[in-house]
N, C-alpha and C positions, 0 to 999 in steps of 0.2 A: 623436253622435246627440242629437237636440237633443229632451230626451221630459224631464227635470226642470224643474222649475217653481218655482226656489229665494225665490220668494216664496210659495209654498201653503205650507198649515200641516201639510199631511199630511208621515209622513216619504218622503225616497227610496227604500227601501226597496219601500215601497207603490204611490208614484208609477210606478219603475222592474216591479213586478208588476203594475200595472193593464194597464201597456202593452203586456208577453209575454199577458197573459191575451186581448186584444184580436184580438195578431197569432196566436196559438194558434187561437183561435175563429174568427176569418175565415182560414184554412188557411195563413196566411204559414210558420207553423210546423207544419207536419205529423205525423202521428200515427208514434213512434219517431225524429222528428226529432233529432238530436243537438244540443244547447244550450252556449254558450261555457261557458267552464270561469270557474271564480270570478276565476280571474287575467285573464281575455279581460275579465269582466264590469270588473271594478275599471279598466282600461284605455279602457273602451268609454267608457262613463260617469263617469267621476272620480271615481270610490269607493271605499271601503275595502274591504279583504275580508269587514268583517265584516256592510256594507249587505248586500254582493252575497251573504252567507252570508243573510241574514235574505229576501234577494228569492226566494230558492230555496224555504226554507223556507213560507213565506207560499203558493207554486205546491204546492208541495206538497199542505199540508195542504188546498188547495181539490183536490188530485185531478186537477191539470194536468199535472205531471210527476212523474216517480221518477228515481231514481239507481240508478246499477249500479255496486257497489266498482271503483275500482282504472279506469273507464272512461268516468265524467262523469253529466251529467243528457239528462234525453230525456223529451219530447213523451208523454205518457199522455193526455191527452183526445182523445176519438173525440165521433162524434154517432152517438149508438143507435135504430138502427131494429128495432122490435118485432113481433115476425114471429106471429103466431096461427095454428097450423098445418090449423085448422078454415077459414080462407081463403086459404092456401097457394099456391092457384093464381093469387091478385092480386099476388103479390110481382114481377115481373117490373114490372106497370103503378104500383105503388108507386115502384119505384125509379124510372122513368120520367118518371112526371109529379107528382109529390108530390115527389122526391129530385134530381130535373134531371140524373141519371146517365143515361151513353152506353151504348147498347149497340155493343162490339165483336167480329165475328169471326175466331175463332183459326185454323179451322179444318171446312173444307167440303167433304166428303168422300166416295166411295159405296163399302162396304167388305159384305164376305160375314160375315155374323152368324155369333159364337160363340154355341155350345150354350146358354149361362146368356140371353144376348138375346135368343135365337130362343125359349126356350120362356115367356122371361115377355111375348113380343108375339104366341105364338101362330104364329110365322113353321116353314117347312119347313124343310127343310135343305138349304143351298144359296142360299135368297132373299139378297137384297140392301137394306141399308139404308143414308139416307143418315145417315154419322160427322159432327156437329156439333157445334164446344166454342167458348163463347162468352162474355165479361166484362159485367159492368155495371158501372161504376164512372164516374170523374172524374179530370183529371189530376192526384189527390194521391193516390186509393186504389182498388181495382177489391173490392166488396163480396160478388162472387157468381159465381160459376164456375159454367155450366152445360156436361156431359157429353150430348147430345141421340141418340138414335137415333129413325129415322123411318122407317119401311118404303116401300121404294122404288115398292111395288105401290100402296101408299094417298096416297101424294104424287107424282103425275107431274109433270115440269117443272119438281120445287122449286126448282132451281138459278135458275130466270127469276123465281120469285115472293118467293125466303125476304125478301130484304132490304127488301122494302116494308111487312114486320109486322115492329114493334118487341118482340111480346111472342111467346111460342109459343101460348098460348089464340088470339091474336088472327087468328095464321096460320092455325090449326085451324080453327076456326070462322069465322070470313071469308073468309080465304083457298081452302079449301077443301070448308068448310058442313058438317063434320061437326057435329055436334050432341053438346059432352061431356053428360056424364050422372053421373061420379065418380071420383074421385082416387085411388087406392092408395099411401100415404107408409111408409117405412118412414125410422124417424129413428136415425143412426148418430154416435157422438163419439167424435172421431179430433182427431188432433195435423197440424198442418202439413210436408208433407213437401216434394223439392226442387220439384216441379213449381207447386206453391202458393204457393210462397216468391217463385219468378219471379212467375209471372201474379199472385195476388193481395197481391203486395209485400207478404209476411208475413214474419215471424225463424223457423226452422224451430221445430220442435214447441209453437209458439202453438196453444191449443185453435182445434178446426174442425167446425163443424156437417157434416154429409152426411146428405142429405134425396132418399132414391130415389122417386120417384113413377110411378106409370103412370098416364098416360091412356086413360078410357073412355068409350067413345060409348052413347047409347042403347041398343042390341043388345047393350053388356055387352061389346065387343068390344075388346080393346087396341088403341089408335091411336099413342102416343109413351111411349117408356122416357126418364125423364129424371134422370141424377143434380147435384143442387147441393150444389153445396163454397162454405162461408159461414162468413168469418171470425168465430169465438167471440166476436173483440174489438168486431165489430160491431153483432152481431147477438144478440137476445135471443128464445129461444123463447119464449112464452107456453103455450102449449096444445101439447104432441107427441102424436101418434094411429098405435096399430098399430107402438108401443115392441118390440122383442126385446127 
C-alpha cells in the first residue's frame, strides 16, 4: 500500500494515521469496522510493531477507534446528527435532504389494531390499520427505525400513494391534506435488541433512543402512532418533551 512518503519529515506513524483517519471519515472504514491487527499492520506497511503500535494509539486518542481485549481494534467514529425534540417532526426531511439517506420499506401491511393502538388513535375495536416499518439510512449504516401505524379509515388507497412521500409529515399533509396541529412524544432509553441489531446494524445492547409520537390534526384528532428506534451512537437528543 503505497500511503508512506519516506521523504516527508513527518513520522510513519502519523503518515500511516492520517490515512486510516481519511479512509475512516469518508466511510472506507465503517463504524465497528474491525481493523488489521498490529501484526497485519507491520506486514501491510513495512513496519515495526511498534510504528503500527503508535499508529493505533494516535487513532485512538483523536476518538477514531477503540479496542476490545483479547479481540483487535474497531472503527468508533460516527457522524452525529442532533436531534431537538421541539422539531421532532423534521427529522425524517433532515435525514433526507441535509443527510442524503434512503428511505427503505421493511414492511407494508394492513393488520386489526391491538387495544394499546386502538385507544391512543382513538380507533374502535375491530378497525383496521395500515402496519408500516421502515429505514433511513445509507449503504454503511441505517440511522432510524420507524414502527408506523395509520388508520385504514383516514388513509384510503395508501398502498397506491405511500412511496411517492419520502417523509410521513409530508404524506400527511400533501398527500392526503390533513392539516397537523401537534406532536405527542414520549422519549424512552432502551438497549439494542435482535431485531435492531439486524435492521439498524447495531452489536446488541448498544444504547437506543425510542421516541413514540402521535400525530394531530387541527380537531385535536389522532391521525398516525409512530415509534422511532435511533441508534444512541448516532444520535444526540437535545431537548426531550413529556419525559416518564
Amino acid at each position: 500500500m503505497k500511503i508512506l512518503n519516506k521523504l516527508s519529515k513527518e513520522p510513519y506513524y502519523l503518515q500511516i494515521s492520517q490515512a486510516f483517519e481519511r479512509m475512516i471519515k469518508t466511510g472506507y472504514f465503517s463504524h465497528g469496522k474491525k481493523l488489521p491487527t498490529l501484526t497485519e499492520m507491520r506486514e501491510i506497511f513495512n513496519v515495526s510493531l511498534k510504528v503500527a503500535a503508535q499508529t493505533y494509539d494516535d487513532l485512538n486518542q483523536k476518538g477514531m477507534i477503540y479496542s476490545k481485549r483479547g479481540k483487535g481494534f474497531f472503527v468508533s467514529y460516527h457522524e452525529s446528527i442532533n436531534i431537538d425534540l421541539n422539531y421532532f417532526y423534521q427529522i425524517e426531511a433532515e435525514l433526507v435532504h441535509e443527510k442524503n439517506m434512503e428511505r427503505h420499506i421493511l414492511l407494508f401491511e394492513k393488520v386489526c389494531v391491538d387495544d394499546y393502538v386502538a385507544e391512543q388513535l382513538e380507533l374502535d375495536e375491530g378497525e383496521y390499520c395500515y402496519h408500516i416499518k421502515q429505514t433511513y439510512g445509507n449503504e454503511l449504516k441505517n440511522v432510524l427505525l420507524e414502527d408506523i401505524y395509520l388508520p385504514m379509515s383516514k388513509f384510503p388507497k395508501l398502498s397506491r400513494n405511500y412511496e411517492k412521500y419520502q417523509t410521513l409529515p409530508s404524506l400527511v399533509m400533501s398527500g392526503y391534506r390533513y392539516s397537523l396541529n401537534s406532536f405527542s412524544n414520549k422519549y424512552f432509553s432502551s438497549h439494542v435488541a435482535v431485531e435492531h441489531e439486524f435492521i439498524l446494524k447495531l452489536q446488541l445492547n448498544e444504547p437506543l433512543w425510542r421516541v413514540e409520537s402521535i400525530y394531530f390534526t387541527n380537531d385535536h384528532k389522532p391521525i398516525a402512532l409512530v415509534n422511532h428506534f435511533l441508534s444512541g451512537e448516532y444520535v444526540t437528543m437535545e431537548v426531550m418533551l413529556d419525559v416518564d
